[in-house]
N, C-alpha and C positions, 0 to 999 in steps of 0.2 A: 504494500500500500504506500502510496506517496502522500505527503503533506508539504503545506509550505505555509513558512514564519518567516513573518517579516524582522530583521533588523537593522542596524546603523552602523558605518567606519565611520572614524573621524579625519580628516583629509586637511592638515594644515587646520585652521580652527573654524574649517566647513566641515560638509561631512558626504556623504553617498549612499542612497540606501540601499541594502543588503537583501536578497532573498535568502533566505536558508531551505533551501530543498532538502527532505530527508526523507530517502526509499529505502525501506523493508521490506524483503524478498526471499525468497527460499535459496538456499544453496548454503556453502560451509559456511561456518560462524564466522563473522573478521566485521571492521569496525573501517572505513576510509574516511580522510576530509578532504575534500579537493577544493579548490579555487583560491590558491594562491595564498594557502594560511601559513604564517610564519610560526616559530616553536609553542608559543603561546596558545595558539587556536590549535595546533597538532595534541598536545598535555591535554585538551580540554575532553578528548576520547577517555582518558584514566579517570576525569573530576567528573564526568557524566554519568560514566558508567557507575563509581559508588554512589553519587545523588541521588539516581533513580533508586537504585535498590535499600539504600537507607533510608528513603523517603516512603516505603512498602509499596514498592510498582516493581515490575519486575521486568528484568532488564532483555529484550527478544536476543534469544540465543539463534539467531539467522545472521544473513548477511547484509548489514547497514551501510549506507553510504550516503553522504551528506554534501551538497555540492553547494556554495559560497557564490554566488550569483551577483554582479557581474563577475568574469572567471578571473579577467585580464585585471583586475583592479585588488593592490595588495592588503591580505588581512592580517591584522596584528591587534592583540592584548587578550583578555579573556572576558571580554563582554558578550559572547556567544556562546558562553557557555548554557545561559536559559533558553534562548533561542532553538539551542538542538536538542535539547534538553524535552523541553515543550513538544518540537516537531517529531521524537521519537515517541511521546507517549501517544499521541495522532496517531502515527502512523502505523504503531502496533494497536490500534485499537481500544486503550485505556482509557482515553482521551476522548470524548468527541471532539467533529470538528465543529473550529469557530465560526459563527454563523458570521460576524464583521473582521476586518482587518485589524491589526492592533500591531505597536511597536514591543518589539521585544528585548531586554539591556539589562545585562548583569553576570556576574560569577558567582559560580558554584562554590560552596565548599565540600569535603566530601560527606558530608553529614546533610544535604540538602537544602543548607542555610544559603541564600542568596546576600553576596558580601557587596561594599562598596565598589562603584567602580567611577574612572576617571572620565570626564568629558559628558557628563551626562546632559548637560544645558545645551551645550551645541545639538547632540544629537535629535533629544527634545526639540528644537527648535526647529531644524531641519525635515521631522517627523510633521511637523502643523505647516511648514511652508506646500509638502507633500501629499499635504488632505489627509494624512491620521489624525484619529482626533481623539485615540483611546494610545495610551502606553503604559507599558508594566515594566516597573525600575525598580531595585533592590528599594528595599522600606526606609534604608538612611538616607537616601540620596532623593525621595518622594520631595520634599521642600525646595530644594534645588530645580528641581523639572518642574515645579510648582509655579517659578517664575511664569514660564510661559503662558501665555493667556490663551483662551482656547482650547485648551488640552483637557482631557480626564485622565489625572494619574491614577495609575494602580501602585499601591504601594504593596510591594511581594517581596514578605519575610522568609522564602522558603520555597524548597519546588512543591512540596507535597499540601502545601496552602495557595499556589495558584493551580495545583492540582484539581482540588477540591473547589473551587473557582468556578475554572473550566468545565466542569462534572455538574456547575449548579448546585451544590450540596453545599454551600456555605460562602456567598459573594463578598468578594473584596470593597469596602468602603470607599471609594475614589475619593483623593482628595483634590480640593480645588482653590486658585490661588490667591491668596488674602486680596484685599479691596483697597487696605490702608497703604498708604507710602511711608515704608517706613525710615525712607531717605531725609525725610523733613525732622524728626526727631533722633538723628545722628549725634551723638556728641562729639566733644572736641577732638582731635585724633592724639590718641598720647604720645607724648614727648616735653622737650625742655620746652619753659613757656617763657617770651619776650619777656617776659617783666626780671625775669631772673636772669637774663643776659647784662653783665654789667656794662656801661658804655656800650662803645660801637656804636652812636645812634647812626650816622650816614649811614652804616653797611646793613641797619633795619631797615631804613628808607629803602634801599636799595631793594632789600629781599621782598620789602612790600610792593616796589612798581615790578620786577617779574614777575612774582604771583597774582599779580592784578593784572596782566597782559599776557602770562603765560610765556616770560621771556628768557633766552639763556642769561646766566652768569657766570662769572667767573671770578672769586675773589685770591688775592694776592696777598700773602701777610709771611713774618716769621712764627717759627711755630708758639706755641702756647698764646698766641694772640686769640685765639678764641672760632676762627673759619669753621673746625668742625662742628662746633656746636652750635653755630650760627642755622647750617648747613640742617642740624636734627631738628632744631625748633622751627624750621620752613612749614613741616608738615601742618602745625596746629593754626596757621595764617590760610593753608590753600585751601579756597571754597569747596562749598558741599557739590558733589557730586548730583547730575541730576539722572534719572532716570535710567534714561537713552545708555548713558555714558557708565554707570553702576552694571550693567546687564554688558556692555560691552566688556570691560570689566573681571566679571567674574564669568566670560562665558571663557577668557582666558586662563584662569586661573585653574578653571574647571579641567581645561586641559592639559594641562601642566601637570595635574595633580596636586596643586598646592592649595585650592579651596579650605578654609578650618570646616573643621566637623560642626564648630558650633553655630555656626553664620554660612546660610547656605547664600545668600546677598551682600558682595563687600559693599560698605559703604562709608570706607575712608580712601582718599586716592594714595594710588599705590607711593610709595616710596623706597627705592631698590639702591644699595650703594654697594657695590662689587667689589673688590681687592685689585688692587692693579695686576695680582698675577692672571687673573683671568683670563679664557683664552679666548681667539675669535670666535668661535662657535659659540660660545658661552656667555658672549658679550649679542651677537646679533643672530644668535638662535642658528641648528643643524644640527649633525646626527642623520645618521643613512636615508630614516623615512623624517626628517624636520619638523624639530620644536621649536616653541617659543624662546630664545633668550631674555637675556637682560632688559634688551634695550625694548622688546613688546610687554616683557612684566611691568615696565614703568609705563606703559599707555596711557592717556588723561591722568601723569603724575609726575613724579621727579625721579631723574637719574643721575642721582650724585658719585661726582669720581673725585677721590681724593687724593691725593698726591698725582697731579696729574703727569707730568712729563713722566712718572714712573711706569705711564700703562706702554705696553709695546705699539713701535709706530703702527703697524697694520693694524692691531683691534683701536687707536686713535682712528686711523682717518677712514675706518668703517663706518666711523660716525656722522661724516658727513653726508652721506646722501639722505639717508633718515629723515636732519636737521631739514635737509629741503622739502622730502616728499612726504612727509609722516607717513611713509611706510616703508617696508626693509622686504625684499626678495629674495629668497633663498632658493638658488638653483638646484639640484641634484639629476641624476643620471636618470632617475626615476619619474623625475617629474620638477616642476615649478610649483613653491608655495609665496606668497604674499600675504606678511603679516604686518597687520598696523603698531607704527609707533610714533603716535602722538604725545610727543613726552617734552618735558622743558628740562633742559639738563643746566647741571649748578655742578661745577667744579670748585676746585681750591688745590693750590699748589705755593711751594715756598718761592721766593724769587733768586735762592740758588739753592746748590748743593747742601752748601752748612745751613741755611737757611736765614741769614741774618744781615743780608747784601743791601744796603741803604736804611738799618737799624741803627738808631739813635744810643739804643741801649747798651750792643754788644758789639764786638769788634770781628767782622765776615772775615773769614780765612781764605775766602778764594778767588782769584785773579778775576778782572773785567771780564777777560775772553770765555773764562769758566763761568762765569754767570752767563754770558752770552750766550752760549755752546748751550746752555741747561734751556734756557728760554727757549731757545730755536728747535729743541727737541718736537715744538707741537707744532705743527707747519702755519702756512701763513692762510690756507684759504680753511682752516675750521676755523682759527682765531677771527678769521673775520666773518665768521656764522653764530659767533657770540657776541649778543645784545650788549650787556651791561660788564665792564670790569670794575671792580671797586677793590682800594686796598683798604688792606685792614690792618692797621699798626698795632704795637703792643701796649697793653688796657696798662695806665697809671694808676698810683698807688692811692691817691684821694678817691678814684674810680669805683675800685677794686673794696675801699672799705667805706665808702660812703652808705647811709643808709636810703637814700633817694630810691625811690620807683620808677621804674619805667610804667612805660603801657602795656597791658597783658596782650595776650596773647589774641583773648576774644573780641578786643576792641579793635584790632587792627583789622581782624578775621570779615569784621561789619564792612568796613569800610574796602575790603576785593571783593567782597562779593558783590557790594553794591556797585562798586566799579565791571565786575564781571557781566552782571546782568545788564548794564550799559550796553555793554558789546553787543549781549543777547539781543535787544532790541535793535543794537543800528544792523545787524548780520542776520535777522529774521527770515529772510526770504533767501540766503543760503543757508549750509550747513559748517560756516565758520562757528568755533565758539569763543575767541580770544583773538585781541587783538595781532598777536603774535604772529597768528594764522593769514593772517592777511596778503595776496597778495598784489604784482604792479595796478591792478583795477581798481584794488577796493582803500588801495594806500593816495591813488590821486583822487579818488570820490570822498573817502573819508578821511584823510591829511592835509595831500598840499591844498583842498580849495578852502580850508577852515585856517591857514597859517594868516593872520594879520600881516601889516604892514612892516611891524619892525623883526617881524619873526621870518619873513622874505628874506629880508637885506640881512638877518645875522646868518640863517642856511645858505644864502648865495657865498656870502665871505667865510663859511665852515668848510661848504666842498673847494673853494679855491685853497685855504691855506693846509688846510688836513688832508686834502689829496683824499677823498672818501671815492670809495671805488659804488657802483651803481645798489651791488649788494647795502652796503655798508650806510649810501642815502637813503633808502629805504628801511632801515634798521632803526637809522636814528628818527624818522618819523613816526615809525609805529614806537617805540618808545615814549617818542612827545606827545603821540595820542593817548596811552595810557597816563600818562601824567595827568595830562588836559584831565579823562572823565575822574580822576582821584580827586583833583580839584571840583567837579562838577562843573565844568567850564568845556564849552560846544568851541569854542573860539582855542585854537594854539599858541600863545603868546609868543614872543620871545622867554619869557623866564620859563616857560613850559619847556621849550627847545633849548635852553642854555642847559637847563638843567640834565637834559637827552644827550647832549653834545659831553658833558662831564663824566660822563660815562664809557664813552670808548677810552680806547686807552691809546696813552701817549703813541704817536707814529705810527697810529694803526689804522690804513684805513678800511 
């Protein structure tokens, strides 16, 4: 007897749906999987085999064979373990058949428990773009697939509980997906909060007009000046995540496998800071069949590198095409994946070797040329795909033990997102969400025709004496745009643009 179950791959962070063909037929006993399953879907002949029969179904001592549909299309992980799992109690007759189509997703254990498995939102998703509109996913991961709207989840604890399902002897409860957003009651994201950073106030200005535009950074200091921690406390300033962007989000995460158990919805933006040893795959995602790296785990969030000229040039200047396209392609022999990386990246590096080269305080040990030699380590066209430089000197000692406050963390938090939905409204009719985003169209519609009269004559006298290459004019505007809506100001001043223009850095155009 043949049957067929529908399941899901996941394909870069889309996916493909799967038929699971499974024919039982007479002839010697033997167990096949074909269509192109890698080790994982092969093991899943031993996890099936004891599921059924510890589940009290019994396992057809005939000749089974289970064909993975399309053929040409590669399968990997063990989320087909239910799927054939399902299709053999069908097809030996345990089972009736289902009267509707339904998605099928999860692994076995050998005890019949159906365990977590990764990518379930993609697949879910994939499944309703499809016309399914019923799916059966391990019972931990039901809140997860719950996102999707449209769907009836089945949440399946067990084979021998969608057994009984199936059989009509005890229907599974669908769940279905809450109403509320629970984006809007986010709280703060943890980490060090502004008020506890002592001094540095420019280099908070600074962290506040990228997070409010979505802008790179780059800050310059000797060490113990404080950069990294600048750098942690970023998180608790970047606005709330909306919707759209929370689901994009965690449909990544989902595949990675790095979703928390407790939070099937992320809802703080990511913040990913890697080791300079990190390798290029590991920085811009691969591996035989392609995952996500780094630079797509920080999606709609920040990719902080620290010690910068310490990363290798090749994973540096992988970074720049990203920087342009917010999205990063991953070739292989097998195929082309395209993963989005909408990310605002914040570096920090010393300005040399010993790290003390124009410190007031300590005396640098290393020649001009060695500081030179260290600077030039990061080439000259990502330097000039970063927005804002700001140095950060070493915090004084009235500073350091002054009792004085700063501004928390929440009060600044008001004041980007206020600025953020600014953006939202003038970019409504695209799908920009930051100024950042912007490109030569929407920088001469929403820039140069808002610049005033004296803020002309200072940008005309900045490209002639800065030497600003075409990139780099454009950088400094969408900066002085972000500034302008911080101020709440439709008009660009000049103090808006001086203040834009203070920000590159010395000789750089």
């Amino acid at each position: 007897m043949l049957a067929k179950v529908n399941s899901c791959a996941v394909v870069g962070l889309g996916g493909e749906i799967v038929e699971v063909e499974v024919d039982v037929s007479q002839g010697l006993p033997a167990f096949s999987i074909v269509g192109l399953p890698d080790t994982a879907v092969q093991e899943a002949k031993e996890r099936v085999r004891s599921a059924v029969k510890n589940s009290g179904y019994s396992f057809p001592n005939q000749r089974i064979t289970v064909n993975l549909a399309p053929a040409d299309l590669r399968k990997e992980g063990p989320s087909y373990d239910l799927p054939i799992a399902a299709g053999i109690l069908i097809a030996s007759g345990q089972v009736p058949e289902m009267s509707e189509d339904g998605l099928f997703l999860g692994e076995l254990s050998l005890d019949g428990n159906v365990r977590h498995t990764t990518g379930i939102l993609p697949m879910v998703g994939l499944g309703h773009e499809r016309g399914f509109t019923r799916v059966y996913v391990p019972e931990m991961d039901s809140k997860e697939a719950s996102l999707v709207e449209g769907v009836e989840v089945m949440p399946v604890p067990s084979l021998a509980r969608l057994a009984t399902h199936l059989r009509d002897f005890d229907p599974i409860e669908p769940l279905t997906a809450s109403d509320a957003d629970p984006l809007m009651d986010a709280p703060l994201p943890e980490g060090v909060d502004f008020c506890d950073v002592r001094g540095q106030e420019h280099v908070k200005r600074a962290l506040e007009v990228a997070a409010s535009g979505g802008h790179n950074l780059l800050m310059v200091g000797p060490p113990g000046s404080g950069k990294t921690l600048l750098a942690r406390a970023t998180p608790t300033i970047l606005p709330r995540m909306t919707s759209a962007e929370a689901l994009e989000v965690t449909k990544i995460y989902s595949v990675a496998g790095m979703l928390p158990a407790s939070s099937p919805l992320l809802r703080s933006r990511p913040f990913r800071a890697p080791h300079h040893t990190v390798s290029h795959a590991g920085l811009v995602g691969g591996g035989r069949i392609p995952r996500p790296g780094e630079i797509t785990l920080s999606h709609r969030g920040v990719l902080f590198l620290d010690e910068l000229p310490e990363f290798a040039h090749s994973v540096l200047e992988s970074i720049r095409q990203p920087l342009e396209d917010r999205v990063i392609t991953v070739s292989r022999a097998q195929g082309t994946v395209t993963f989005p990386a909408n990310f605002m990246l914040m570096a920090a590096m010393n300005p040399c070797p010993c790290g003390y080269h124009g410190d007031t305080g300590r005396h640098c040990t290393c020649s001009e040329s060695t500081a030179t030699r260290y600077r030039h380590r990061i080439s000259g066209p990502l330097m000039d795909r970063i927005d804002i430089f700001v140095e950060v000197p070493r915090v004084e000692y009235d500073k350091l033990a002054g009792e004085s406050t700063a501004e928390s963390s929440a009060e600044v938090r008001e004041r980007v997102e206020s600025c953020r939905e600014l953006g939202r409204t003038r970019f409504s009719e695209s799908r920009l969400s930051a100024n950042a985003e912007m490109g030569p169209v929407e920088v001469r519609e929403s820039c140069q025709r808002f610049l005033d009269d004296s803020a002309q004559s200072l940008l005309r006298m900045a490209v002639n004496q800065l030497a600003l290459s075409a990139r780099a004019f454009h950088r400094v505007l969408k900066v002085a745009r972000t500034i302008a809506d911080l101020g709440r100001s439709e008009t660009i001043t000049a103090a808006h643009l001086a203040e834009s223009l203070q920000y590159r850095q010395r000789g750089q155009g």
